[in-house]
Structure formats: C-alpha cells, structure tokens
ZADO-1210 file (C-alpha; in nm, 4 decimals, padded with zeros to 6 digits):
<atoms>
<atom x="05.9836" y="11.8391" z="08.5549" code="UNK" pos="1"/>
<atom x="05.8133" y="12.0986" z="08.8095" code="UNK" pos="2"/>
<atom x="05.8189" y="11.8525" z="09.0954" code="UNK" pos="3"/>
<atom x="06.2077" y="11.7786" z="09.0064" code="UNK" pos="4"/>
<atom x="06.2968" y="12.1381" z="08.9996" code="UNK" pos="5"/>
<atom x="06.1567" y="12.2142" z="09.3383" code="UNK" pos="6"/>
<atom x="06.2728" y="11.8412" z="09.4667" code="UNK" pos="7"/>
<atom x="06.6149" y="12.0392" z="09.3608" code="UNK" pos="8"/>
<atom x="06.5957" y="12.3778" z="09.5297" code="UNK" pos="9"/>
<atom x="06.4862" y="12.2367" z="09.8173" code="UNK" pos="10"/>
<atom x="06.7885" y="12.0216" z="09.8731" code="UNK" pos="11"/>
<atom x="07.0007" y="12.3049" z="09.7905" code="UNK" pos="12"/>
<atom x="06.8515" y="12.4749" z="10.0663" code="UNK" pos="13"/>
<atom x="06.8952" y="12.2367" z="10.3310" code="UNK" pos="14"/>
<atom x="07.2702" y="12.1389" z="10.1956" code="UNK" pos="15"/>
<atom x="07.3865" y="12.5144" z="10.1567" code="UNK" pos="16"/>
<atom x="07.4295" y="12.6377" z="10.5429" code="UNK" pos="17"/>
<atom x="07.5918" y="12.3159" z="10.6572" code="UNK" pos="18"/>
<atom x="07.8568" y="12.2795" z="10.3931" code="UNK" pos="19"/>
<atom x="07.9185" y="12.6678" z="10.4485" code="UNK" pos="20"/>
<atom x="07.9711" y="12.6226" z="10.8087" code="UNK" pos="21"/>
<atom x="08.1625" y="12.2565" z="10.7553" code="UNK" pos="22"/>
<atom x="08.2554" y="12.1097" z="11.0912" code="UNK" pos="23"/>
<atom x="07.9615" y="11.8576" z="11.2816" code="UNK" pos="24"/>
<atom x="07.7330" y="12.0304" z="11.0917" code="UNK" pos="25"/>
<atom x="07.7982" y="11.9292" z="10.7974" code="UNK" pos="26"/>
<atom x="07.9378" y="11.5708" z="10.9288" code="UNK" pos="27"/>
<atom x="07.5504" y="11.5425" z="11.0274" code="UNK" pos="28"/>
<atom x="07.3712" y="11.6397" z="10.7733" code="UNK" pos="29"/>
<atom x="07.6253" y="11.3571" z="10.5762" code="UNK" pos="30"/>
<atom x="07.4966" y="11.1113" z="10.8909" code="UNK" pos="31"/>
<atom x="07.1576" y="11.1707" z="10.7935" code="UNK" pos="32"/>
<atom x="07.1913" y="11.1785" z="10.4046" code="UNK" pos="33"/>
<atom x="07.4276" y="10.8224" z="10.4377" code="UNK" pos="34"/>
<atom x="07.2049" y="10.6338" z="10.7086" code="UNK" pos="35"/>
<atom x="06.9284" y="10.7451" z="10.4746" code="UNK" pos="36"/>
<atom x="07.1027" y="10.5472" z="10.1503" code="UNK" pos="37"/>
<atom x="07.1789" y="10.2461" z="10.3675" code="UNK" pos="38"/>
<atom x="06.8403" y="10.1930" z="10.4504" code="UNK" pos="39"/>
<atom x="06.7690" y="10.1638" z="10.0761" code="UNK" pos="40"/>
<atom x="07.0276" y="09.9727" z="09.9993" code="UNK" pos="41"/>
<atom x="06.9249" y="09.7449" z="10.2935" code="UNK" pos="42"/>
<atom x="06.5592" y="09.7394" z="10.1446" code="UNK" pos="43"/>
<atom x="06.6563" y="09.7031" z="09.7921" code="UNK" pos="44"/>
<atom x="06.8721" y="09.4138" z="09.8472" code="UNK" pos="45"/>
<atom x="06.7146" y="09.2375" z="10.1085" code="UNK" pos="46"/>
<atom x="06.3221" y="09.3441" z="10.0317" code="UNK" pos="47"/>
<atom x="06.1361" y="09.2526" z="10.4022" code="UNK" pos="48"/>
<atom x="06.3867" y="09.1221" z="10.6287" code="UNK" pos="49"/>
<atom x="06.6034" y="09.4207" z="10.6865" code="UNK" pos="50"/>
<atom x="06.5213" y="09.6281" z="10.9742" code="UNK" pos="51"/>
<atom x="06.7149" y="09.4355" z="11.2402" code="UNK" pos="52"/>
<atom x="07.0352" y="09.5635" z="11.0625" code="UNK" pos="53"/>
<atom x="06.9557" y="09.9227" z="11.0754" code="UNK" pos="54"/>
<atom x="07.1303" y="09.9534" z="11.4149" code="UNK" pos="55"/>
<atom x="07.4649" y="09.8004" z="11.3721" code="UNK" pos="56"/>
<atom x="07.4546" y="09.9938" z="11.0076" code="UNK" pos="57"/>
<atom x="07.3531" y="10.3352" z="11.1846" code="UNK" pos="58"/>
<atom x="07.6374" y="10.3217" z="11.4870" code="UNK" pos="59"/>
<atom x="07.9135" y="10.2529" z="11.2212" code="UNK" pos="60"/>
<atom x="07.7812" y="10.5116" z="11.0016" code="UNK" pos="61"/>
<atom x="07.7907" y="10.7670" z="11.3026" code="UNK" pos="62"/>
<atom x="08.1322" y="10.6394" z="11.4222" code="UNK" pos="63"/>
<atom x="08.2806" y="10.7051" z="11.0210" code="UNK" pos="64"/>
<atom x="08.1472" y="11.0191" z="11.0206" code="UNK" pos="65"/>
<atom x="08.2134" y="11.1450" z="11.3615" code="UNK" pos="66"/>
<atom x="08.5542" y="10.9926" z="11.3597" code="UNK" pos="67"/>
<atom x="08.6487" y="11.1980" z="11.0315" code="UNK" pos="68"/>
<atom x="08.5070" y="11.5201" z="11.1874" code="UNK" pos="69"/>
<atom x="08.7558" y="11.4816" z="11.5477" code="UNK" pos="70"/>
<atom x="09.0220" y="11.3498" z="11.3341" code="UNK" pos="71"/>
<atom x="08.9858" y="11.0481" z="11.5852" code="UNK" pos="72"/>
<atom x="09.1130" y="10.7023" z="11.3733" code="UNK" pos="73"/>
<atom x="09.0158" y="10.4719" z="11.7101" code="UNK" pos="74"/>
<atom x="08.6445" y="10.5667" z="11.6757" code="UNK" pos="75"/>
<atom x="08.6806" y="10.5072" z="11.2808" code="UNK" pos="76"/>
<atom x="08.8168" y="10.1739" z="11.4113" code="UNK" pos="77"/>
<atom x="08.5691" y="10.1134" z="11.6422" code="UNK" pos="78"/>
<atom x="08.2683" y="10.1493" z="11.3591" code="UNK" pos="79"/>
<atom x="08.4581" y="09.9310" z="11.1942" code="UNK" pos="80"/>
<atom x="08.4902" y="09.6872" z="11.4230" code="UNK" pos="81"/>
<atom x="08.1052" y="09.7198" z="11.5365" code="UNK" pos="82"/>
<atom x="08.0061" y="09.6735" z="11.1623" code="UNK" pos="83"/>
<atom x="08.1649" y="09.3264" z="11.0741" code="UNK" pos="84"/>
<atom x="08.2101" y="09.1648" z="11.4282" code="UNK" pos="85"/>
<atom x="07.8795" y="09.3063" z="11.5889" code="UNK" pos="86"/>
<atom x="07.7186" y="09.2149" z="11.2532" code="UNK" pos="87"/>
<atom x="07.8148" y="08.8635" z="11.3094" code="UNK" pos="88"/>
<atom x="07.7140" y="08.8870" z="11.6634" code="UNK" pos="89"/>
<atom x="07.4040" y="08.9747" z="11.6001" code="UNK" pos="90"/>
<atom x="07.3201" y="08.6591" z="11.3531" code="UNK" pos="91"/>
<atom x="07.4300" y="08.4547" z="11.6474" code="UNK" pos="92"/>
<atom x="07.1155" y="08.6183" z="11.7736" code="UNK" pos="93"/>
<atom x="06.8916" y="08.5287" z="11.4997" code="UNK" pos="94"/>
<atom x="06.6688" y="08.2435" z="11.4368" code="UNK" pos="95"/>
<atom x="06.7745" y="07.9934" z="11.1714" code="UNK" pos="96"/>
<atom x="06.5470" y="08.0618" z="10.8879" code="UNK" pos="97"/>
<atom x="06.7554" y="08.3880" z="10.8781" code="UNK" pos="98"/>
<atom x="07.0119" y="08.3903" z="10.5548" code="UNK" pos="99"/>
<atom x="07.2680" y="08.4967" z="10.8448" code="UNK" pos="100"/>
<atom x="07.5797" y="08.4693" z="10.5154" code="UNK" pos="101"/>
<atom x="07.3579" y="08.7167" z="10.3111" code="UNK" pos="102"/>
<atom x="07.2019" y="08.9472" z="10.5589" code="UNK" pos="103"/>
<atom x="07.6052" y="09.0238" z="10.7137" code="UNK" pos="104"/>
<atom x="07.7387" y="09.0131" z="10.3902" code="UNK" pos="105"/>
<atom x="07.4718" y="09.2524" z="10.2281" code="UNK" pos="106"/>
<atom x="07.4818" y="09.4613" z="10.6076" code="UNK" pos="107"/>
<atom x="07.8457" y="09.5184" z="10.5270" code="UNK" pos="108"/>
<atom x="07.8732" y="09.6057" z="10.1871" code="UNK" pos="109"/>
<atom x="07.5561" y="09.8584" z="10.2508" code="UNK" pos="110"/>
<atom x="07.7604" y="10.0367" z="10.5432" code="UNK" pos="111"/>
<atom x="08.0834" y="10.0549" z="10.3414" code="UNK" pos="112"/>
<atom x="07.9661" y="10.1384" z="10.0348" code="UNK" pos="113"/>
<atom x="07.8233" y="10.4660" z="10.1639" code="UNK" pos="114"/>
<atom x="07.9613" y="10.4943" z="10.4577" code="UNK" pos="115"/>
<atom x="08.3084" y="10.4896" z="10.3564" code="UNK" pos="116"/>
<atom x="08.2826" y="10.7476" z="10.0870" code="UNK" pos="117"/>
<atom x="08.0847" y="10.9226" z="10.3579" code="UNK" pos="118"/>
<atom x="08.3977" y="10.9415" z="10.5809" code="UNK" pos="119"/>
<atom x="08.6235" y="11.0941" z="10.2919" code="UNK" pos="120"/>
<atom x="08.3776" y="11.3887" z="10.2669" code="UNK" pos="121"/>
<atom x="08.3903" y="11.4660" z="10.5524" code="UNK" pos="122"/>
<atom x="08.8030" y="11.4762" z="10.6050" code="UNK" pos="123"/>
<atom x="08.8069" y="11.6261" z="10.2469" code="UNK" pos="124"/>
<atom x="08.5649" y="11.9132" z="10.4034" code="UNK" pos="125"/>
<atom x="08.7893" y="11.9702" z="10.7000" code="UNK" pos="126"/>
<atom x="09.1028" y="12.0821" z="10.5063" code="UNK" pos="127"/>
<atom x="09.1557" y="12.4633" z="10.5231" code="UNK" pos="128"/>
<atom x="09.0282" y="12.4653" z="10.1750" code="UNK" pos="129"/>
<atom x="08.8016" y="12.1995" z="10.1631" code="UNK" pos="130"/>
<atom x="08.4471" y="12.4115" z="10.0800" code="UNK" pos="131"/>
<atom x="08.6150" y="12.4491" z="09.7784" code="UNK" pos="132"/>
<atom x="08.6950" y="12.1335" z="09.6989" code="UNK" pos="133"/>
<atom x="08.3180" y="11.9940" z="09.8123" code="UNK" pos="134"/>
<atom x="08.1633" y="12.2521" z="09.5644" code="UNK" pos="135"/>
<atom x="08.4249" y="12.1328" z="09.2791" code="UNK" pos="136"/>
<atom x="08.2828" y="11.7117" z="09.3992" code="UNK" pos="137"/>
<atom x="07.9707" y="11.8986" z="09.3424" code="UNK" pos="138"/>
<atom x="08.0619" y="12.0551" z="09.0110" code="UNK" pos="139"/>
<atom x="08.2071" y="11.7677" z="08.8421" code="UNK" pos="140"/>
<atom x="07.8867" y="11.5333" z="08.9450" code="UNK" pos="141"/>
<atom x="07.6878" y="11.8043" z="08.8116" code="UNK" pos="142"/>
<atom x="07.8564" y="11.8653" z="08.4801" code="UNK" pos="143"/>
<atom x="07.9007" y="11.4935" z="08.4264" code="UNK" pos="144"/>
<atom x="07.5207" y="11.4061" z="08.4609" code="UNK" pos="145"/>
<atom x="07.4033" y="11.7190" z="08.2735" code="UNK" pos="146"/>
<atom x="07.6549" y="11.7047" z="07.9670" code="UNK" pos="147"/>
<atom x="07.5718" y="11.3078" z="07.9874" code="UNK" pos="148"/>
<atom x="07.2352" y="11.3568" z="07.9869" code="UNK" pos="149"/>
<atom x="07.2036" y="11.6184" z="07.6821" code="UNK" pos="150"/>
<atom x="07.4748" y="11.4752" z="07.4625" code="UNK" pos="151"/>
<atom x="07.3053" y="11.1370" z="07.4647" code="UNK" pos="152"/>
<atom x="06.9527" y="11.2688" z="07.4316" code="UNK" pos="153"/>
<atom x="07.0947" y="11.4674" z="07.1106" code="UNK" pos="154"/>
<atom x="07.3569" y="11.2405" z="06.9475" code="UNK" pos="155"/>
<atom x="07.3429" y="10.8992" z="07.1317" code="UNK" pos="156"/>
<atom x="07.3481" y="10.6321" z="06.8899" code="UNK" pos="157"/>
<atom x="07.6170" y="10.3900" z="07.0481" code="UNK" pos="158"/>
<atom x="07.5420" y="10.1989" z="07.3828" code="UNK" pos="159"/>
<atom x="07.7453" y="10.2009" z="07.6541" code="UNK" pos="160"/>
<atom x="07.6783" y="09.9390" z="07.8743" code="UNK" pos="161"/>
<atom x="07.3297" y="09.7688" z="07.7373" code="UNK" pos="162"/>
<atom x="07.3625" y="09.4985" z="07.9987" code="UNK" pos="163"/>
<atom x="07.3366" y="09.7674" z="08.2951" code="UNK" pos="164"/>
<atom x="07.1929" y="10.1276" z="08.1464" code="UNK" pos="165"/>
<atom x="07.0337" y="10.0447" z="07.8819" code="UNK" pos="166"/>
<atom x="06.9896" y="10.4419" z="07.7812" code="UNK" pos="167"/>
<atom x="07.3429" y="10.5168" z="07.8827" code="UNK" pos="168"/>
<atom x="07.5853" y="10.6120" z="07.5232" code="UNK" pos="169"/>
<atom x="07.9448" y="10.6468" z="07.4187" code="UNK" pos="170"/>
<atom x="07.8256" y="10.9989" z="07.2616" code="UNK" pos="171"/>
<atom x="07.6848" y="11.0579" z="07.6356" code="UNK" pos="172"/>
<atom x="07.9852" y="10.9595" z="07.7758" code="UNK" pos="173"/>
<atom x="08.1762" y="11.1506" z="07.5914" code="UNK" pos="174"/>
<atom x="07.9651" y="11.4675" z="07.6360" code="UNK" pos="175"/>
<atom x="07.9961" y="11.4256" z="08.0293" code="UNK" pos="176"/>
<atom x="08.3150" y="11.3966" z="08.0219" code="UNK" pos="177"/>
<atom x="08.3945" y="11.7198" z="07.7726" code="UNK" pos="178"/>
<atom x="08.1229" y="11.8779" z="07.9942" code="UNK" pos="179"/>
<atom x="08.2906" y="11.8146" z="08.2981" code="UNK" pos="180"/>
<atom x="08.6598" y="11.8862" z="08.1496" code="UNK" pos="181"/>
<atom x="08.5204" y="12.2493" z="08.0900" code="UNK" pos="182"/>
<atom x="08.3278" y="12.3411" z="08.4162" code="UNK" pos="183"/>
<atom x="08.6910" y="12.1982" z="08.5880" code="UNK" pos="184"/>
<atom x="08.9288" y="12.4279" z="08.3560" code="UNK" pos="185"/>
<atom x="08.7351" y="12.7480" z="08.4712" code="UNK" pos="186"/>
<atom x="08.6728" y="12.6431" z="08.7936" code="UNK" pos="187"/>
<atom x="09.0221" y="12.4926" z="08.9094" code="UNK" pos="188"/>
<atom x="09.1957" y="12.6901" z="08.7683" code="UNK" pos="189"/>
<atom x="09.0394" y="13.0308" z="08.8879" code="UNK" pos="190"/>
<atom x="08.9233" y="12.9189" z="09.2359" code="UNK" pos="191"/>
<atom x="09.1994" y="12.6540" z="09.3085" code="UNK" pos="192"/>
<atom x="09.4540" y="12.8389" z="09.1272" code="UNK" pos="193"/>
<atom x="09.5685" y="12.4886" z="08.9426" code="UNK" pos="194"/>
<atom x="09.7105" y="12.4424" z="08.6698" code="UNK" pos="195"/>
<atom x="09.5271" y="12.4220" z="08.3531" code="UNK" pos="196"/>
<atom x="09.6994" y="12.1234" z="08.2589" code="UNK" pos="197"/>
<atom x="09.6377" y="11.9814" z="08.5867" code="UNK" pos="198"/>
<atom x="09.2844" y="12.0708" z="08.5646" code="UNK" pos="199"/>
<atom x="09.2487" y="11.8733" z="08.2820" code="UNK" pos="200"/>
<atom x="09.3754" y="11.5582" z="08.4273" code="UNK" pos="201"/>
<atom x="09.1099" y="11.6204" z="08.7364" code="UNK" pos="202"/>
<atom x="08.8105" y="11.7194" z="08.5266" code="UNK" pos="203"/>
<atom x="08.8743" y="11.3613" z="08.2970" code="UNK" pos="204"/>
<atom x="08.9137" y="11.1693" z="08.6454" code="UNK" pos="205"/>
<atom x="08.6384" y="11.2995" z="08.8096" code="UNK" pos="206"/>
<atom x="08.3997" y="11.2643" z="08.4874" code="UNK" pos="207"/>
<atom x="08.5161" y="10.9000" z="08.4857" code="UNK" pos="208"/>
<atom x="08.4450" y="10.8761" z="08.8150" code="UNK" pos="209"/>
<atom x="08.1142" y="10.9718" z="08.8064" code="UNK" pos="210"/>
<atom x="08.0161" y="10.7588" z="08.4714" code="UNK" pos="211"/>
<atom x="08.1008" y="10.4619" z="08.6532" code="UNK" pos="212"/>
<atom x="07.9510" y="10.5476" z="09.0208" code="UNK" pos="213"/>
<atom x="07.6109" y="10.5844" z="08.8166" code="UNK" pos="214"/>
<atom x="07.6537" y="10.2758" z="08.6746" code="UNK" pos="215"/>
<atom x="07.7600" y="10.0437" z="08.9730" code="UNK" pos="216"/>
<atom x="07.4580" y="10.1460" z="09.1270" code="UNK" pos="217"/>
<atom x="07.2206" y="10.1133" z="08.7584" code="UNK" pos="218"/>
<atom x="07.4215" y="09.7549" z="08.8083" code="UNK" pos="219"/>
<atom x="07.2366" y="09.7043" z="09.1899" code="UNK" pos="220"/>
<atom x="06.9378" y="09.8103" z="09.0955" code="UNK" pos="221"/>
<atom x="06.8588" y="09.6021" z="08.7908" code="UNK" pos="222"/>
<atom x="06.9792" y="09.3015" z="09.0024" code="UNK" pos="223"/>
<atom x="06.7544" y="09.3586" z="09.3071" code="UNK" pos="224"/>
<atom x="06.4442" y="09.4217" z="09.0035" code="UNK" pos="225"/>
<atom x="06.3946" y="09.7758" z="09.1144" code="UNK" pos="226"/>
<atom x="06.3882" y="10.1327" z="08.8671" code="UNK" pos="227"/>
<atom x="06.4543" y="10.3447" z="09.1926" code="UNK" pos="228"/>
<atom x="06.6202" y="10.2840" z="09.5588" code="UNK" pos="229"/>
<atom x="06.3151" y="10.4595" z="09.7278" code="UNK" pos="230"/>
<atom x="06.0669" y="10.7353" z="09.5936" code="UNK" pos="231"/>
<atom x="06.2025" y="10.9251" z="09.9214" code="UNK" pos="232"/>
<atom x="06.2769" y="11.2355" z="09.6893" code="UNK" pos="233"/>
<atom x="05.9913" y="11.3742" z="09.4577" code="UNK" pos="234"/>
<atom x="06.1035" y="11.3434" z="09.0911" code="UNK" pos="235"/>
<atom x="06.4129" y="11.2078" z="09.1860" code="UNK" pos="236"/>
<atom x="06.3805" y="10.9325" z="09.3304" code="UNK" pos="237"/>
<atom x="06.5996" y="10.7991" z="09.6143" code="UNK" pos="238"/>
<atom x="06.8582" y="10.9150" z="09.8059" code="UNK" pos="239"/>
<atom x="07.1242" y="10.6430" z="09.6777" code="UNK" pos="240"/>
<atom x="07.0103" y="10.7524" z="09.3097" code="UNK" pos="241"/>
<atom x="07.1131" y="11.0961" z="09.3548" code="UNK" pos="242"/>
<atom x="07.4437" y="10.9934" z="09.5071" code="UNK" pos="243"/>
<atom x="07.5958" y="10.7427" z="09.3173" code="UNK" pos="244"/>
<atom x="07.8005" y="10.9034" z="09.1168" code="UNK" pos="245"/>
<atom x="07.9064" y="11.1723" z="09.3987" code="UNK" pos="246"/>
<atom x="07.9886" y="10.8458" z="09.5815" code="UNK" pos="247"/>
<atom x="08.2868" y="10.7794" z="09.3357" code="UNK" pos="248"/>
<atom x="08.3903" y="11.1524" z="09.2925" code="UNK" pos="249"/>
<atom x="08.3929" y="11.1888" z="09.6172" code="UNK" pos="250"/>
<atom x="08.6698" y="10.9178" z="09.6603" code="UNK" pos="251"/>
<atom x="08.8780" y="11.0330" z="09.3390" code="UNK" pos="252"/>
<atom x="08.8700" y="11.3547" z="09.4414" code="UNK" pos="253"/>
<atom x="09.0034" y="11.2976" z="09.8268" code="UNK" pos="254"/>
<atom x="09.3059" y="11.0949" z="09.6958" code="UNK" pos="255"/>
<atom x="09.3813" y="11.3335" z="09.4438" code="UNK" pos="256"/>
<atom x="09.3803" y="11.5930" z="09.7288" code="UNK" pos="257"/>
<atom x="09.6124" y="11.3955" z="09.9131" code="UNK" pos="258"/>
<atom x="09.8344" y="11.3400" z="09.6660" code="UNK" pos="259"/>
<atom x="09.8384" y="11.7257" z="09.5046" code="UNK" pos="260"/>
<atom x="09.9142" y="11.8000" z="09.8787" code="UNK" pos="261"/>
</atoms>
C-alpha cells in the first residue's frame, strides 16, 4: 500500500503542471503516457516479436496528438494514413515467418485504441474550459474505481462479469456508479455551473463508462495470459492498467462536450 501511495503522488506531480498549463505541454506529456501504453499493448499481445512496430505506432501517435493540439485535421489524417498503409508497407518488408495479418492487425488496434482516445484529450483540453472538464474525466475515473472498489470489498456478493473480472460485482458496480453520481452533482454543478439534473445524466454516463473501459482491458489481459500490462508503475502496475477506464471517459465525456455545446 506504501509503494502505491507514493507510485500515486508521484504521478500527480508530474501530471499537475502540464494539465495546468494545457497546450503542447500537456499534448506531450499525453505522447509520452500513450506511446508508453502501446508498447504494452504491443508486448502483451504479441509477447517477442513486437519492436519493429514501435515506429509506425509512435509517428501516428505523435501525429494524433500533435494534430489535436494545432487543430490541424491533415496531420490527424496523415497518422492515420501512416498507421494502416505504412503498417502494411512495412510487412512487405518482413520475412515470411512473420504473422504479417496479426502483427498489422494487432499494430492497428494498439495505436487506435489509445491513440484515439489520446487525440480527444487533447481537443477536449483545448476548449476555453477544458481544465475543467480534464479534472471532472479525472473525477469520475476516480470516484468510479474508488466507490467500485469499497462497495464490492464490503457488500459484493453478485458477479459481474466472472468470465472477464472475476472480483468485479453488481454491488461494486453499483457503488461506482452512486459514487461517481455524487462527486459529479457537487462538482458539475458548482464548477460547471450544470444543471443538477444534467449532472446526473453525466455522472451515470461517465461511471458506465469507466466500468466497462476497466473491463475491455481485464478482457485483453486474461486473453494474452497476463495479471498486468507491464510492472512499469510500482504498485500499480502498467501504464494501460491505470488508463483503461480514463480511456472510455475520456471519449464519453468529449462527445458529451460537443453535444452540451
């Protein structure tokens, strides 16, 4: 518990300035923190024969991200275009005892998977209020996992998804989602200025969206035979095991932004 509490305030410390000061900082500390989760994804899926992809995964990453941060659509495009063409390129390149289907197949759902999510963060970050509606991605994760976590250690009885999260409950569910109602109603509507009943709406959306991110990737890693994407984060983990829920919250929240105006 120790080693996850300072794993914690140490990431807080490095995340704080650069989503205070938005702009490229903050679109490269996301760079760093996505590249970072493709890798294990890469590794995860693909176990040894992964590091040739790193390069056409990296320069679509950095074209999503920088893209979103100029407001620049042709260099979105062009990662795009570098990720599932120059992916296939480059298994023109390979030898034949290469599983060329799997490796471009597995190379693009890596990149997209993070790196789309990734791009929405960004954008989301570059409206006039958009620290404010990072911190409230944050706050939702945060209130989901926590009031997950507790309810289901407490009351869980009924499983959720046995196939996938074994530990995962409907009590824990429901707890995360209650949890994450509450921390929205005071924090929406006082900092946003919504609507409670809005609020509402956002905080069971977001909750939702966060049960499920954890569990799409609880869903990767029990089919690639792994408990954690990496041990890159004392007590924690992995990078892609401390995002997977923001992953999903990330991209409810940015259309909800867009459609709230």
């Amino acid at each position: 518990m120790r080693t996850r509490i300072v794993s914690a305030l140490v990431l807080i410390a490095l995340i704080a300035l650069p989503l205070w000061r938005g702009g490229f900082l903050f679109a490269g500390l996301v760079f760093v923190a996505t590249l970072l989760g493709t890798w294990e994804f890469l590794r995860m899926v693909l176990k040894t024969r992964y590091q040739h992809l790193l390069l056409p995964a990296a320069a679509a990453l950095l074209a999503f991200v920088s893209g979103a941060a100029q407001g620049d659509l042709v260099v979105v495009a062009l990662g795009l275009s570098v990720l599932v063409l120059g992916g296939l390129v480059l298994q023109l390149a390979l030898d034949d005892s290469h599983d060329k289907i799997r490796e471009w197949s597995t190379l693009v759902a890596a990149t997209l998977y993070l790196g789309w999510p990734s791009m929405l963060l960004v954008l989301l970050r570059n409206r006039e209020d958009g620290l404010w509606w990072v911190v409230l991605v944050v706050i939702a994760t945060t209130a989901t996992d926590s009031g997950a976590y507790l309810t289901g250690r407490m009351f869980g009885r009924h499983l959720f998804s046995p196939r996938y999260s074994p530990k995962k409950t409907w009590e824990g569910v429901f707890g995360g989602v209650f949890t994450c109602i509450g921390a929205m109603l005071v924090y929406g509507t006082r900092v946003l200025a919504l609507d409670w009943r809005l609020t509402i709406l956002i905080g069971v959306a977001l909750s939702l969206a966060a049960v499920y991110g954890d569990l799409a990737e609880s869903m990767l890693k029990r089919r690639a035979g792994v408990k954690d994407s990496s041990h890159l984060i004392p007590g924690h983990g992995g990078v892609l095991d401390r995002v997977d829920s923001l992953i999903f919250v990330t991209t409810v929240a940015f259309f909800l932004t867009y459609w709230l105006g």
